[in-house]
C-alpha angles and dihedrals in degrees: 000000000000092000095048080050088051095046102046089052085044091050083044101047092048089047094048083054096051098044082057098047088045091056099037094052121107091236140328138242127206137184093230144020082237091060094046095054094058090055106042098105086077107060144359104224105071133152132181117228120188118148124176123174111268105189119206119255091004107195112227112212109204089178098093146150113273081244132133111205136205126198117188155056113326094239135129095240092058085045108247093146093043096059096042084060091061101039083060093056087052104060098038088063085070092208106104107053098159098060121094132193113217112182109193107190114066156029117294114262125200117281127184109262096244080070104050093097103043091042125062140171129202098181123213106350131182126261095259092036086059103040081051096058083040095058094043095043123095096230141336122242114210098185098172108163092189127055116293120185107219111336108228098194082068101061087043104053086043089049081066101044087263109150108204136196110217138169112264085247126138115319089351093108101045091047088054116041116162095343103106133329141313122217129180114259107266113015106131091188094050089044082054109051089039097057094045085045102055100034083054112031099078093185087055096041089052099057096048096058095047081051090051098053083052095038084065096053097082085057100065125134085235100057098034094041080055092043088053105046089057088051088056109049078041087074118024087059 
């Protein structure tokens, strides 16, 4: 049709623009290496920027709720179906009663009534509000089955002591390094294993969120607000 023409040499122009601007630009800033590494091709001078607040002598809290959380749009790329899925399998496995799936982010959808109670929404929360069920659950779970730069909802929950499971998608692995535990998109089994493993291996709950407090560190405002400053004299000079 006439709108899906107009559209295409709409999608093409505006990539053309923004490949020139990429490759005329002094130099270019990205939220991950992963992203950087898709775009390298542009430009030369590249650094990757990514802060989050480290707060001195935070105190990390290992009593928590037996609860998985998860923090983000109820979509299918960031994985909301997926998880449910797997929530599902867990519970009808009947085995693990006393763990419990809360998703912050969106507007309840309909669940079967076995799952009510394993299964709970809390639907757009504040920032506090969110940090708070971050520091008092067992683990996050950051399921994305599309790229995602450099998951947030990762740092933050390591800044706490939080361990997560994510999919091995976009900046995921770089954000968190040897806090918790990767697993390919969409691979309902691995999910799985990896969330009744961490919420029940204390020896291993307990490392990586000693890992996480450390894996932070590098994200500072400090460090990165100092990284950038020499990127930048390096090429405005």
């Amino acid at each position: 049709s006439l709108a899906q023409v107009i559209y295409g040499l709409y999608g093409y122009g505006l990539t053309r623009m923004i490949q020139k601007a990429l490759k005329e630009a002094d130099g270019l800033t990205f939220a991950s290496k992963a992203l950087m590494k898709a775009y390298k091709g542009f430009n030369k001078n590249n650094i990757c920027i990514n802060s989050v607040v480290v707060l001195p002598k935070q105190r990390r809290d290992v009593k928590r709720k037996m609860q998985v959380l998860y923090v983000g749009r109820f979509s299918q790329g960031k994985g909301f179906n997926f998880l449910i899925t797997v929530a599902k399998s867990i519970i009808d496995q009947g085995k693990f009663k006393k763990l419990s799936f809360v998703f912050i982010g969106g507007d309840q959808p309909r669940v079967e009534e076995k799952y009510k109670k394993g299964i709970k929404f809390l639907g757009k929360l504040s920032h506090d509000q969110t940090l708070n069920n971050i520091k008092q659950s067992k683990l996050v779970v950051v399921p994305s089955q599309i790229f995602d730069a450099f998951p947030r909802s990762i740092v933050e929950s390591l800044s706490h002591g939080t361990p997560v499971v994510a999919t091995n998608v976009g900046g995921s692995k770089e954000a968190l390094g040897k806090a918790g535990i990767l697993v390919e998109a969409g691979n309902e089994l691995e999910l799985k294993k990896a969330i009744i493993k961490l919420a029940h291996d204390k020896e291993l709950w307990d490392k990586y969120s000693k890992n996480g407090i450390e894996q932070i560190k590098q994200y500072s405002p400090e460090i990165i607000s100092t990284k950038t400053e020499k990127f930048y004299k390096k090429i405005l000079q």
